[in-house]
C-alpha positions as CSV (number, residue, x, y, z in Angstrom):
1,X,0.0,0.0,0.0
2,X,1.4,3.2,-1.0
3,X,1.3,6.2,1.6
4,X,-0.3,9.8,-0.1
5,X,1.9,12.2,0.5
6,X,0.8,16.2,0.4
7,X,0.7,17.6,-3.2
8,X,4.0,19.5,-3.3
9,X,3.5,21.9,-6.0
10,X,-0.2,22.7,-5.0
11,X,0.8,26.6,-4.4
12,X,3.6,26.6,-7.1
13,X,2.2,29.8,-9.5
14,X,1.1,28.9,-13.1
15,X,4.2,30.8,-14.4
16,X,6.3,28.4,-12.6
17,X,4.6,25.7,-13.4
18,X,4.8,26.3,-17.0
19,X,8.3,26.7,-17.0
20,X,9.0,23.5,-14.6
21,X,7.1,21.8,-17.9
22,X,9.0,23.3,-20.2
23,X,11.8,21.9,-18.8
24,X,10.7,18.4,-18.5
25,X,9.1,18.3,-21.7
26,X,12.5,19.5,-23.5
27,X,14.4,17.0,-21.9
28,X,12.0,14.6,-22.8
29,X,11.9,15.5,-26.7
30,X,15.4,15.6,-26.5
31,X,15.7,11.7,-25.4
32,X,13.3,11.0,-28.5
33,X,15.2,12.4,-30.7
34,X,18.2,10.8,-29.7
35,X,16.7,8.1,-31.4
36,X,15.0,8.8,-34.2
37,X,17.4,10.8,-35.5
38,X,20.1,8.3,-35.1
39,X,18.5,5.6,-37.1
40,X,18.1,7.5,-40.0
41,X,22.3,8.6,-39.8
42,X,23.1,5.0,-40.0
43,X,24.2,4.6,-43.9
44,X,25.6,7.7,-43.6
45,X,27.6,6.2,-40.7
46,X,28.5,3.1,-42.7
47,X,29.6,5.2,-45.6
48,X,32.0,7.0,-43.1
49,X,33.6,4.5,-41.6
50,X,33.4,2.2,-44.5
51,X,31.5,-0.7,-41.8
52,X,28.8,-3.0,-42.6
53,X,25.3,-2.8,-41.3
54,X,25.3,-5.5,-38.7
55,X,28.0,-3.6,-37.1
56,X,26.7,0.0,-37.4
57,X,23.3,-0.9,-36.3
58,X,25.4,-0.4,-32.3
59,X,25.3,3.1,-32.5
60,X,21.5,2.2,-31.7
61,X,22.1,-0.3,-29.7
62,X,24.2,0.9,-27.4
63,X,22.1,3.7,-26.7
64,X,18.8,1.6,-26.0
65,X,20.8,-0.8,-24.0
66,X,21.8,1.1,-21.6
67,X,18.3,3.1,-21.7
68,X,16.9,-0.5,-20.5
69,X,19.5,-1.4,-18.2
70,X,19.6,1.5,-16.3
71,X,16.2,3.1,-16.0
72,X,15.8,1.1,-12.7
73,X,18.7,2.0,-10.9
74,X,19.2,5.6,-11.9
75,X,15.1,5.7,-10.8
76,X,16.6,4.6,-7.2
77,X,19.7,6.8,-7.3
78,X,17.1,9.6,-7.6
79,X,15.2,8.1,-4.3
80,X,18.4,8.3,-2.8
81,X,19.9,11.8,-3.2
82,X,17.1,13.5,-5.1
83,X,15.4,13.4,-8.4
84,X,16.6,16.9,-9.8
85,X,19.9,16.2,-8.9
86,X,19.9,13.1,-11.0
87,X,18.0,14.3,-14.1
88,X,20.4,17.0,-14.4
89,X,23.6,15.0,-13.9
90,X,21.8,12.7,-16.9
91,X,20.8,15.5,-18.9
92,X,24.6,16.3,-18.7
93,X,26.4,13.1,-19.3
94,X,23.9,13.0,-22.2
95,X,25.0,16.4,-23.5
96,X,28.7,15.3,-22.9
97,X,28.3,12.2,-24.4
98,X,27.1,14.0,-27.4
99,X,29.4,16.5,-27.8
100,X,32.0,12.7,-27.4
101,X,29.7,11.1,-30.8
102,X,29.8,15.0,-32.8
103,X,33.8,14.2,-32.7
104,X,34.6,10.5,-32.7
105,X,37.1,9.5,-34.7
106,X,35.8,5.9,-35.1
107,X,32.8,3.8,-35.1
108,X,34.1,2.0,-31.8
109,X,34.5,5.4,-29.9
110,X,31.1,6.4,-31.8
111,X,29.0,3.4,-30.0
112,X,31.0,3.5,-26.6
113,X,30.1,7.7,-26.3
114,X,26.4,6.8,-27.6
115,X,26.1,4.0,-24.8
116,X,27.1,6.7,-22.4
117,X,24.4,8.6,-23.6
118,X,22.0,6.3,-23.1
119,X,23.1,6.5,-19.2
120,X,21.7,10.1,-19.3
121,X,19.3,8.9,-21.0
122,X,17.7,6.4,-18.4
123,X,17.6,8.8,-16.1
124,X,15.9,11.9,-18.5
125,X,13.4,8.7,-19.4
126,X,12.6,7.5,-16.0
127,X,13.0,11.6,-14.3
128,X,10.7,13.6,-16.0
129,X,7.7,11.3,-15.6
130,X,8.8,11.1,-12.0
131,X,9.2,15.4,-11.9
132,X,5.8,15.8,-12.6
133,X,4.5,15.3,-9.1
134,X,6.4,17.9,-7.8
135,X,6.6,20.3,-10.6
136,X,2.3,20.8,-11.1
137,X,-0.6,20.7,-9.1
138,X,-2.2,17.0,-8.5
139,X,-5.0,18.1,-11.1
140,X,-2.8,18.8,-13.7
141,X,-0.9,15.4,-13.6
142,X,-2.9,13.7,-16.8
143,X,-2.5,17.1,-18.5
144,X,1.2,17.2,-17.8
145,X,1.4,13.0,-18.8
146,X,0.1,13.8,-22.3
147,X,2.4,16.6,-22.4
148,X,5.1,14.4,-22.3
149,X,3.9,11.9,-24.1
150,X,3.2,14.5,-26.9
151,X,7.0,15.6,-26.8
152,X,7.9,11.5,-27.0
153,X,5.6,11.5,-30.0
154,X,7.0,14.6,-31.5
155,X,10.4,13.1,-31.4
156,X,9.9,9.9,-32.7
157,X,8.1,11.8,-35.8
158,X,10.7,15.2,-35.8
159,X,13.5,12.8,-35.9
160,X,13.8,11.3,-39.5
161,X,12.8,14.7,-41.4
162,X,15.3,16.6,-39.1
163,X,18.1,14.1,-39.1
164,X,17.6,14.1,-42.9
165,X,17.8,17.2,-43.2
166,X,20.8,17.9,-41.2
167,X,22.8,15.3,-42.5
168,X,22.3,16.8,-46.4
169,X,23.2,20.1,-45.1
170,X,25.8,19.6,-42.5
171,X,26.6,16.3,-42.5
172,X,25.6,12.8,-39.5
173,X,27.8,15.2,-37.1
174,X,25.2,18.0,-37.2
175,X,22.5,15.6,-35.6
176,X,24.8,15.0,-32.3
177,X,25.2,19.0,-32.4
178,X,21.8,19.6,-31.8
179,X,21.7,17.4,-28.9
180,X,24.5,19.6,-27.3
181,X,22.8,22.5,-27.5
182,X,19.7,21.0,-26.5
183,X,20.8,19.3,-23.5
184,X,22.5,23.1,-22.2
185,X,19.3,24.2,-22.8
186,X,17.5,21.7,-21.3
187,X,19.9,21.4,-17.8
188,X,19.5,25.4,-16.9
189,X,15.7,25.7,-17.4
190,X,15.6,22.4,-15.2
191,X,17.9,23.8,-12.5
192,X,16.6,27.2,-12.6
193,X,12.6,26.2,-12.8
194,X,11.8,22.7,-11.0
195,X,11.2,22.5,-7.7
196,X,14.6,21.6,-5.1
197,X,15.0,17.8,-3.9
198,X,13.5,17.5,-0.6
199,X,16.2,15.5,1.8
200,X,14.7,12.2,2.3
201,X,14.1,11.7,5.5
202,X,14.9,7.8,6.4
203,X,18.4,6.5,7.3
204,X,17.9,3.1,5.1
205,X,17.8,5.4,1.6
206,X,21.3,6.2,2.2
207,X,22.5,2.7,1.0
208,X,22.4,1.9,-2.9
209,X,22.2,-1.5,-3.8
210,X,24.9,-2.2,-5.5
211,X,25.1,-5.9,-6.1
212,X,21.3,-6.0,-6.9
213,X,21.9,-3.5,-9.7
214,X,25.1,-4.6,-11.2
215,X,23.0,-8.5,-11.3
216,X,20.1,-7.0,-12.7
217,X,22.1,-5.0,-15.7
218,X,23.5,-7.9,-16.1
219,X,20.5,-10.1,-16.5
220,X,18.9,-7.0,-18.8
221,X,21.5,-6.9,-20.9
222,X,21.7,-10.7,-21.4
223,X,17.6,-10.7,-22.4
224,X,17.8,-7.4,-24.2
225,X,21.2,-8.6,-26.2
226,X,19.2,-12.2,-26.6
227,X,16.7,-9.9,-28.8
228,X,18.2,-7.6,-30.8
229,X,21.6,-8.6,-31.6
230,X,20.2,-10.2,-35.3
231,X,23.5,-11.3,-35.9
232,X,23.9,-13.8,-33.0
233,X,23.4,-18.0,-33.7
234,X,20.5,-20.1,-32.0
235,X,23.0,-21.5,-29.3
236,X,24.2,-17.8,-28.4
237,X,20.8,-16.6,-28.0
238,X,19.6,-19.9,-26.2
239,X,23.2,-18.8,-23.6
240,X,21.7,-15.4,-23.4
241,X,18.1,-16.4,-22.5
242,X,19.6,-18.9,-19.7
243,X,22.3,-16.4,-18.3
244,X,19.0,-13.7,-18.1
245,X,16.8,-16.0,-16.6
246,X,19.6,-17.1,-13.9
247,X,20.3,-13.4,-13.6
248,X,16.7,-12.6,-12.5
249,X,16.4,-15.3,-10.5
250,X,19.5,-14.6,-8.2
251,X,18.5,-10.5,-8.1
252,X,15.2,-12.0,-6.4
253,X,17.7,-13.9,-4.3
254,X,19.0,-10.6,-3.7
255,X,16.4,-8.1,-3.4
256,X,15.1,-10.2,-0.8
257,X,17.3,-10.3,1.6
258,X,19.1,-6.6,0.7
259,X,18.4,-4.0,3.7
260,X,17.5,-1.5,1.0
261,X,16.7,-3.0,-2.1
262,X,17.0,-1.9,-5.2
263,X,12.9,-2.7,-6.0
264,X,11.0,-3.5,-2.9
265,X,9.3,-6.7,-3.9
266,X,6.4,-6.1,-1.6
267,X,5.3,-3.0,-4.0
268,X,4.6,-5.8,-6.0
269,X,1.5,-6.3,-3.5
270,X,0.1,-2.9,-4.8
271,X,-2.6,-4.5,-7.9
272,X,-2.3,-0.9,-9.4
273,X,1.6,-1.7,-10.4
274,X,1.2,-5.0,-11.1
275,X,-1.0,-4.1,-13.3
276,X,0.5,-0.7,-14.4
277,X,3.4,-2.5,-15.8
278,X,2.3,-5.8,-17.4
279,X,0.2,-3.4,-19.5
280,X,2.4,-1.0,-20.1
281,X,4.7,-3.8,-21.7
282,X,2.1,-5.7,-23.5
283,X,1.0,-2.2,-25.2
284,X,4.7,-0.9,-26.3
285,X,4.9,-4.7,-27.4
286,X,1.8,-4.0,-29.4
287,X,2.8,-0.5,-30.6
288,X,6.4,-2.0,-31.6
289,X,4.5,-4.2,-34.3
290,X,3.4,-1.1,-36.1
291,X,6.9,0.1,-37.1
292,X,8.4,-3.9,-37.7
293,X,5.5,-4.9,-40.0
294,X,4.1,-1.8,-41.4
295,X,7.0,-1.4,-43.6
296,X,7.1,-4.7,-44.9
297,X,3.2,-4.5,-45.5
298,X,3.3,-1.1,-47.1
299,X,5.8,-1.7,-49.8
300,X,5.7,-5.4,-50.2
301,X,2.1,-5.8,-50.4
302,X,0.4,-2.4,-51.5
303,X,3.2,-1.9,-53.9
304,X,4.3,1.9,-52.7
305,X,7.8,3.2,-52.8
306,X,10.1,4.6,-50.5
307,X,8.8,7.9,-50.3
308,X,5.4,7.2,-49.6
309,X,5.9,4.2,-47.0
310,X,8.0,7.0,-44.6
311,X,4.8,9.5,-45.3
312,X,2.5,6.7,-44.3
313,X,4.4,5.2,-41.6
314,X,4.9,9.1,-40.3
315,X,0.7,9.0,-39.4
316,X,1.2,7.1,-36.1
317,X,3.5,9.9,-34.9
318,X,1.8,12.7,-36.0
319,X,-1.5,11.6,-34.7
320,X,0.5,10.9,-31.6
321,X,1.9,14.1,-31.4
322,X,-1.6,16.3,-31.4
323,X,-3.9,13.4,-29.2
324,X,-1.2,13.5,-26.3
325,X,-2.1,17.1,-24.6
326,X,-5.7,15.9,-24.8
327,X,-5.5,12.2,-23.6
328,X,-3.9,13.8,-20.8
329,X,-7.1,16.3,-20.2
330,X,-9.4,13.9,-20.4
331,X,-7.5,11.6,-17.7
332,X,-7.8,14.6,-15.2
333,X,-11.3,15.2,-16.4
334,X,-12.5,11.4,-15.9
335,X,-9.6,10.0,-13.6
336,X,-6.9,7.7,-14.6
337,X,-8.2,4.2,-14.3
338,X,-11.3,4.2,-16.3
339,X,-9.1,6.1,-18.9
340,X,-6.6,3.7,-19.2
341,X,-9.6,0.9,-20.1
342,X,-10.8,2.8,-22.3
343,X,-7.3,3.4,-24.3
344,X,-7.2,-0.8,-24.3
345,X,-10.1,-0.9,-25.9
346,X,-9.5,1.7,-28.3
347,X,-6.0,0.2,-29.4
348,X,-7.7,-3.4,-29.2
349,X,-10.4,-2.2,-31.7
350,X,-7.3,-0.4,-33.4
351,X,-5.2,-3.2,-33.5
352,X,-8.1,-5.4,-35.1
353,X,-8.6,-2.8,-37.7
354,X,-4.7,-3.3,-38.8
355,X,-5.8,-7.3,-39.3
356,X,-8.7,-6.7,-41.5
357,X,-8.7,-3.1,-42.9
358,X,-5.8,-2.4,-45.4
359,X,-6.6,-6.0,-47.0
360,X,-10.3,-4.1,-48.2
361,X,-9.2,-0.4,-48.6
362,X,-5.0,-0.8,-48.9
363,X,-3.8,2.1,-47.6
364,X,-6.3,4.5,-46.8
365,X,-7.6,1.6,-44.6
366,X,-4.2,1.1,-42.9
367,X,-4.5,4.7,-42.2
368,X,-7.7,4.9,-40.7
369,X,-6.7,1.8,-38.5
370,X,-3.7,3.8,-37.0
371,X,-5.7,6.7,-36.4
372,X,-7.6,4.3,-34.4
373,X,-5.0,2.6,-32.4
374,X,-2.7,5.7,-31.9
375,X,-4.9,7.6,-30.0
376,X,-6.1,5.1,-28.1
377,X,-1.9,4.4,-27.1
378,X,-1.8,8.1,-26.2
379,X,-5.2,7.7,-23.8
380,X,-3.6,4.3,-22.2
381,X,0.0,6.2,-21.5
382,X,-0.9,9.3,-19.7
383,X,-3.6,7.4,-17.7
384,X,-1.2,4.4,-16.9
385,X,1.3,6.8,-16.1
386,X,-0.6,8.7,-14.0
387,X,-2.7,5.7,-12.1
388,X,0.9,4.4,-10.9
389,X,2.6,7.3,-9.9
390,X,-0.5,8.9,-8.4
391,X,-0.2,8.4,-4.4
392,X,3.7,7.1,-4.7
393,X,5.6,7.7,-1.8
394,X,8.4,10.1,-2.4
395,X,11.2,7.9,-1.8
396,X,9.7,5.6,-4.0
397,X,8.6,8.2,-7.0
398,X,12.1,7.3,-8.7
399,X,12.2,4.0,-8.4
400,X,8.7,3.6,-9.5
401,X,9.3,5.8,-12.9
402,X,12.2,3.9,-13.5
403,X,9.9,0.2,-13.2
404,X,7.7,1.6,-16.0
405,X,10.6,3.1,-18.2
406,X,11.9,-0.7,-17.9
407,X,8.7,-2.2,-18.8
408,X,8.4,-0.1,-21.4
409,X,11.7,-0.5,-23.0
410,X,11.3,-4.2,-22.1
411,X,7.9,-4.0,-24.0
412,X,9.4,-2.7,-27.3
413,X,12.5,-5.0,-27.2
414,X,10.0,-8.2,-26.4
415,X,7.7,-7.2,-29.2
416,X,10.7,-6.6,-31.7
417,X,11.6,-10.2,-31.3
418,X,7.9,-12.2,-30.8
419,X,5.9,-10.1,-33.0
420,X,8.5,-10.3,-35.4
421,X,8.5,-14.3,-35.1
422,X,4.8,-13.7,-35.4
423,X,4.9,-11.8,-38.3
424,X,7.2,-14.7,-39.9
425,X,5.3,-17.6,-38.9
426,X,1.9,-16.1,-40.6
427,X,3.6,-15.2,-43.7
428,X,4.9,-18.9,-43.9
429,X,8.1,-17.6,-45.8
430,X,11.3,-15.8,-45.2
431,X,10.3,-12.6,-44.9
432,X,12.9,-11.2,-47.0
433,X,11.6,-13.0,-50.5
434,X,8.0,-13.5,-49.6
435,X,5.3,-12.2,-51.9
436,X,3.1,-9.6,-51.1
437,X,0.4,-12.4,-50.2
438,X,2.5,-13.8,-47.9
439,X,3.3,-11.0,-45.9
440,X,-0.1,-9.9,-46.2
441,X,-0.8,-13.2,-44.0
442,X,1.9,-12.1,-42.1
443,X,0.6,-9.1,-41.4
444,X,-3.3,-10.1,-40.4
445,X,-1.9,-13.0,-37.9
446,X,0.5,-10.3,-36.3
447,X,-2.2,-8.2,-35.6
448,X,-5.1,-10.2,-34.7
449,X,-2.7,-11.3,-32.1
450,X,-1.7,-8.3,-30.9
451,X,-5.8,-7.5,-30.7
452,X,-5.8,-10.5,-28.3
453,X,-2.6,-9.2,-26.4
454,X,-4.6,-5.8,-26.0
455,X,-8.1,-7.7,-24.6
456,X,-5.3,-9.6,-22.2
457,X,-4.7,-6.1,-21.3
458,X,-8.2,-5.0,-20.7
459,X,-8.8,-7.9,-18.5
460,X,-5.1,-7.3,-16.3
461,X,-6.0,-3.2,-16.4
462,X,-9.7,-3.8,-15.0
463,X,-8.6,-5.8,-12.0
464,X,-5.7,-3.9,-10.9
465,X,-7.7,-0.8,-11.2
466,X,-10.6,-2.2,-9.4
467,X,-11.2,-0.6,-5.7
468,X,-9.9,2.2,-4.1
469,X,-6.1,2.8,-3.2
């Protein structure tokens, strides 16, 4: 059971509290972009360096690695000594990091200064949802949610246009640039505007628990290695799966018996995070199948070209982008948990849409099944977000933020690897040579599955947000 603590920015002024979002919203576009903006600089990258694909493909996984790996523990470093200290120390090794991939020499120094990036950016990921508590009034906490998730949105769809355009102009440097000048930006409206860390109060949250984090990297990195490293044989991946599964077992072991744990396993008790973060994985799962088989679908089976897939494939974002700021009004209007049911629903209905849609109308029926599902994600996030951070203690706010930037993360990596297997098995073909049939089947079993995966969803949200708090 989670203790209620006394809303902390319930006097703040509105001119503060605009600027406190400002902040957190800029840190969290910057992370996005990070991204987005990355992906598209590979060939470039390749071209520079004269490397092949499978090896370039690190400069983004690096960075999402350590995103995964480290969302949890920089979430309880925060507990620990304070949340704005530790999004602005991220916010600066991010910016540091960046200024490190503007000028590496070579693609080794490239992926080891964009894996240090992804340290700042586990804590700008798992900090700013955590920030929002204390930076606006406990009305305004949907509101703020869709903010954010409108800036993630914004990112994800700025990124490949920007990037683009910065790397005809200026060259893949320019996009690293940005994120300098960003990130400054971003650390001195976040230490001149939110609200000082309040000491916490309990001698226990002066320990960090260092074994329990070092196994659990470990064991992320094994599963999240397991399911994205393409290039890795059957017996390597069947190691990594073991090595993560022993991993979790023996940070159980540990957690257990630690004196301050990393995650308190009782919190698990509370039905509202249980439940907060096997959705929140089973929809980024869900949501990852858009961008793994939509361009496969698009261009294999309704025949379009390059330019046209990237303008269809930029609809999720977009309508992501302008349904965030509202999904998080209508969450304060109607409250979080029968919100976040109703965004299940919406991306279930969406998600069925996807199966049967595109195969009558092609693409103007793919398109109006995204602008189903989309804003149903947007409805689900700031609700979910807000149902389990609402009523966190606040030496447990970090922690918390950094559970559902895990399952998140988790979420996308999971959904990369099953749906994809999904995706294969319906189109009864290697993906790369199968006819547009095929992939069509491909496409209708991935997402009639992932319309199950969203009614799972429905079921696990409806029981964990069941009852009072």
């Amino acid at each position: 059971m989670n203790i209620r603590t006394a809303d902390p920015a319930a006097t703040t002024s509105p001119g503060a509290t605009r600027w406190a979002l400002a902040s957190l919203a800029l840190a969290m576009l910057m992370s996005s972009l990070s991204i987005s903006s990355a992906n598209v600089a590979l060939p470039t990258i390749a071209h520079a360096f004269a490397a092949p694909f499978g090896t370039v493909q690190w400069v983004v996984l690096a960075y999402l690695l350590a995103v995964t790996v480290f969302s949890v523990g920089a979430g309880r470093l925060a507990d620990i000594v304070g949340p704005r200290r530790v999004l602005v120390v991220g916010i600066l090794v991010f910016t540091a990091a960046s200024v490190v991939c503007a000028a590496a020499p070579d693609l080794l120094v490239l992926v080891i200064a964009r894996g240090i990036q992804g340290l700042g950016g586990a804590a700008v990921l798992a900090l700013t949802v955590a920030m929002v508590r204390a930076a606006v009034p406990s009305h305004r906490t949907g509101s703020a949610m869709g903010l954010l998730g409108t800036m993630s949105a914004v990112g994800t769809a700025l990124g490949p246009s920007l990037g683009g355009a910065l790397i005809a102009g200026a060259g893949w440097r320019s996009i690293f640039l940005v994120m300098v000048v960003m990130g400054i930006t971003a650390a001195a409206l976040a230490l001149r505007h939110l609200p000082g860390d309040r000491q916490a109060g309990r001698p226990e949250l002066r320990a960090f628990d260092i074994a329990g984090t070092l196994v659990l990297t470990l064991a992320l990195g094994a599963y999240a290695l397991a399911t994205t490293a393409g290039e890795t044989t059957g017996a390597g991946t069947a190691v990594l799966v073991v090595a993560a599964i022993a991993g979790i077992l023996l940070f159980l072991h540990i957690e257990a018996r630690a004196a301050a744990p990393l995650i308190d396993l009782n919190a698990f008790a509370d039905r509202f995070l249980r439940s907060g973060l096997v959705t929140n994985l089973l929809v980024a799962s869900v949501m990852m199948a858009t961008f793994l088989v939509g361009p496969f679908y698009l261009s294999r089976s309704l025949g379009l070209g390059e330019a046209m897939v990237g303008l269809v494939m930029s609809v999720g974002p977009v309508v992501s982008a302008l349904t965030g700021i509202p999904a998080g009004r209508i969450v304060d209007r109607f409250g979080a948990p029968r919100v976040a049911v109703f965004g299940l629903v919406e991306m279930a209905i969406g998600a069925l849409l996807l199966a049967l849609l595109p195969g009558i109308a092609g693409v103007a029926g793919y398109v109006a099944a995204l602008a189903v599902l989309t804003p149903g994600y947007q409805l689900f996030l700031a609700a979910n977000n807000t149902a389990v951070m609402t009523g966190v203690a606040d030496d447990r706010r970090g922690v918390v933020s950094g559970m559902l930037s895990l399952s998140r993360n988790l979420g996308f990596i999971t959904g990369a690897s099953v749906m994809g297997a999904v995706f294969a098995f319906g189109a009864a073909a290697p993906v790369a040579t199968a006819s547009g049939a095929a992939v069509a089947a491909g496409m209708r079993l991935t997402f009639l599955v992932a319309a199950g995966l969203m009614v799972l969803a429905v079921v696990l949200a409806r029981r964990g947000g069941s009852g009072d708090r």
